[in-house]
Legacy VTK file of the C-alpha trace (Angstrom):
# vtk DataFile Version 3.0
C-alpha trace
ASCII
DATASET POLYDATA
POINTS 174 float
-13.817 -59.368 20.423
-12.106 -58.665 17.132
-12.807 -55.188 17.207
-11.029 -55.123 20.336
-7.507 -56.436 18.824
-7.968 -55.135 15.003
-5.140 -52.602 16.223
-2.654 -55.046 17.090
-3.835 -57.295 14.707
-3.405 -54.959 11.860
0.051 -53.227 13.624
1.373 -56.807 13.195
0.581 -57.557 9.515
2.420 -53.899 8.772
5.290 -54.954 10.578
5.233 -57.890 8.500
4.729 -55.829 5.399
7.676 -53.841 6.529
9.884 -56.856 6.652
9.251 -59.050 3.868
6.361 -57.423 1.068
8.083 -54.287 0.686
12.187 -55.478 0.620
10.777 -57.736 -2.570
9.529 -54.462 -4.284
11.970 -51.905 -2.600
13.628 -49.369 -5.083
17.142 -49.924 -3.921
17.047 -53.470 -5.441
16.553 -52.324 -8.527
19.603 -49.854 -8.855
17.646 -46.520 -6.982
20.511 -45.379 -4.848
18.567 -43.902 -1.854
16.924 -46.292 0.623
13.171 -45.280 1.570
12.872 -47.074 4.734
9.055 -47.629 5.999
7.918 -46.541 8.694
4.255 -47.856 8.676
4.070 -49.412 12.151
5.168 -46.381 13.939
2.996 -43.910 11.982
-0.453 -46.628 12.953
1.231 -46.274 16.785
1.278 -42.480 16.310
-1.886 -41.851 15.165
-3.262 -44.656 17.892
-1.558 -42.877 20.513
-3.188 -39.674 19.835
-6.752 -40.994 19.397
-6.761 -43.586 21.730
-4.764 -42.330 24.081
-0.710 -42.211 25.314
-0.981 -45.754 27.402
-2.277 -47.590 24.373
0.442 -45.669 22.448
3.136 -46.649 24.706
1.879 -50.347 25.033
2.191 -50.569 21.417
5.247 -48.734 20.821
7.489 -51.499 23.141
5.569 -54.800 21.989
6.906 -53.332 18.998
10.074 -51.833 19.491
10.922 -55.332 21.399
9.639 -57.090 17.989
12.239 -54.687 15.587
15.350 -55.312 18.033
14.434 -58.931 18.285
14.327 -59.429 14.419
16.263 -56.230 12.883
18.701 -54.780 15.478
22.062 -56.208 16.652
21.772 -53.939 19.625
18.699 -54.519 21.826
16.550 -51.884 23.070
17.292 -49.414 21.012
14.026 -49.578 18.890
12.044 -50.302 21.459
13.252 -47.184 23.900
13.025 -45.112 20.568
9.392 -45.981 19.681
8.470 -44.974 23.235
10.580 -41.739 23.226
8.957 -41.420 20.207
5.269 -41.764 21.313
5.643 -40.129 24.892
6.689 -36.852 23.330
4.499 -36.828 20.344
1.418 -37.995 22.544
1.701 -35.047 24.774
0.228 -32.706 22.649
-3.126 -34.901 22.188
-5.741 -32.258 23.002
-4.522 -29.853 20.619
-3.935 -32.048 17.536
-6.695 -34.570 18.239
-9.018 -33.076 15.247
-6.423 -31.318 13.516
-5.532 -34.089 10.412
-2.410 -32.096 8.738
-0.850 -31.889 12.581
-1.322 -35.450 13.056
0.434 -36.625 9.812
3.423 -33.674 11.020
4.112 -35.598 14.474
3.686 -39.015 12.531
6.807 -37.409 10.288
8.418 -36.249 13.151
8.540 -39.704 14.958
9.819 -41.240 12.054
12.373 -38.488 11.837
13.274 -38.396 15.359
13.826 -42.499 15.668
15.708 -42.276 12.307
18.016 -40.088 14.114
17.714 -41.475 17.173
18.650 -44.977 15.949
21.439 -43.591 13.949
23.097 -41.574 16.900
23.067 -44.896 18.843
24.518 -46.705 16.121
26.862 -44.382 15.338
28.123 -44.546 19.307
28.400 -48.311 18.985
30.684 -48.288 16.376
27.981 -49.790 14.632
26.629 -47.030 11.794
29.377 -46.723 9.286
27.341 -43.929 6.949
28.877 -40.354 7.122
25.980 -37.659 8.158
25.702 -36.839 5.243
25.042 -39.787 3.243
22.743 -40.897 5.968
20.570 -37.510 5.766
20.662 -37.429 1.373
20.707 -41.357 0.946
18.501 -42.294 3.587
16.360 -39.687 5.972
15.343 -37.185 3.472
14.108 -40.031 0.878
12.185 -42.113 3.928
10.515 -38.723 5.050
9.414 -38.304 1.438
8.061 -42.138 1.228
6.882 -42.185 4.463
4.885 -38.607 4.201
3.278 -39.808 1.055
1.754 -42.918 2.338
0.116 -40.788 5.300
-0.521 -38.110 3.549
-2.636 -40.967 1.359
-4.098 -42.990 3.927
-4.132 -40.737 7.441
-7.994 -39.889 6.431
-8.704 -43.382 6.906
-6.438 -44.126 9.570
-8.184 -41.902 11.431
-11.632 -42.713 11.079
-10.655 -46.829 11.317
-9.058 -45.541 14.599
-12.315 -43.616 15.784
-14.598 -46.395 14.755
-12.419 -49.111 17.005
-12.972 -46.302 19.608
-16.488 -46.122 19.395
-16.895 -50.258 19.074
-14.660 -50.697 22.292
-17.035 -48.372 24.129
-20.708 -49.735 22.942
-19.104 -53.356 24.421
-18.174 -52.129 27.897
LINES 1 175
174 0 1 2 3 4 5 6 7 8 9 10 11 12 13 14 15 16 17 18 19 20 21 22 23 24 25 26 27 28 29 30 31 32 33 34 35 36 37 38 39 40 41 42 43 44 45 46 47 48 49 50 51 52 53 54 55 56 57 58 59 60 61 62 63 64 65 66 67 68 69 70 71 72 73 74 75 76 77 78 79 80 81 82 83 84 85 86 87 88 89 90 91 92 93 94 95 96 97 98 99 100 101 102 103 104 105 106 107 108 109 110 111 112 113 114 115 116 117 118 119 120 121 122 123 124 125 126 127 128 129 130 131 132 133 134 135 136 137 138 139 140 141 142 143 144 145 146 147 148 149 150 151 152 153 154 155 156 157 158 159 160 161 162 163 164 165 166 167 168 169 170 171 172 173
């Protein structure tokens, strides 16, 4: 039964991470002037959507993206239609990039790139973004790519094989 809901239960303590852990250590607090934003929760959502398939993905990606506009967004929807963007395209190529490790961690940067920009662009159209491009690219996107690419370049290995060994659990049960 646990086995069964590690994902969630695990996609929820990163997204608490996300919120509270990592603001109290966060660089820009201590005079850093770029903001690393992380993106743990929707690199777990990648990587679950390409091993355990583009439903699961999806599912994930709006219980989510419902969670960040409830708690982080004054505009709602906008995470949660940019997870799922996110997800749908990046799950499509599944069967190619399914045992390919560097390709995985590539989408999982290009997620986080494309709802960084996706979020922005919406913000930006509200009236709500007031950060040039160019501050927001130099101060903010390149600097979360960085953070974000180092964490899964650390821990995609075991991402992975955590995700395969839910995989295999779920299916000895049924």
């Amino acid at each position: 039964m646990l086995v069964r809901y590690s994902v969630f239960i695990v996609l929820f303590v990163l997204f608490i991470l996300e919120g509270t852990v990592y603001q109290i250590f966060a660089p820009d607090q201590y005079g850093f002037a770029y903001t690393m934003v992380p993106r743990w929760v929707l690199g777990v959502i990648v990587f679950a959507g390409i091993l355990q398939g583009r439903g699961i993905g999806l599912s994930y990606a709006i219980v989510f993206g419902i969670l960040y506009d409830i708690i982080y967004s004054p505009l709602l929807g906008v995470y949660s239609f940019g997870m799922a963007l996110a997800i749908y395209l990046v799950s499509v190529t599944v069967p190619f990039v399914q045992k390919n490790m560097g390709m995985t961690v590539f989408l999982v940067l290009a997620a986080i790139v494309g709802l960084e920009y996706f979020v922005y662009s919406i913000y930006s159209l509200m009236g709500l973004a007031h950060m040039p491009h160019n501050l927001f690219l130099y101060q903010r996107l390149l600097p979360t790519f960085v953070f974000n690419g180092l964490i899964f370049i650390a821990a995609g290995y075991f991402i992975r094989k955590w995700l395969l060994l839910v995989n295999r659990r779920k299916d000895e049960i049924i």
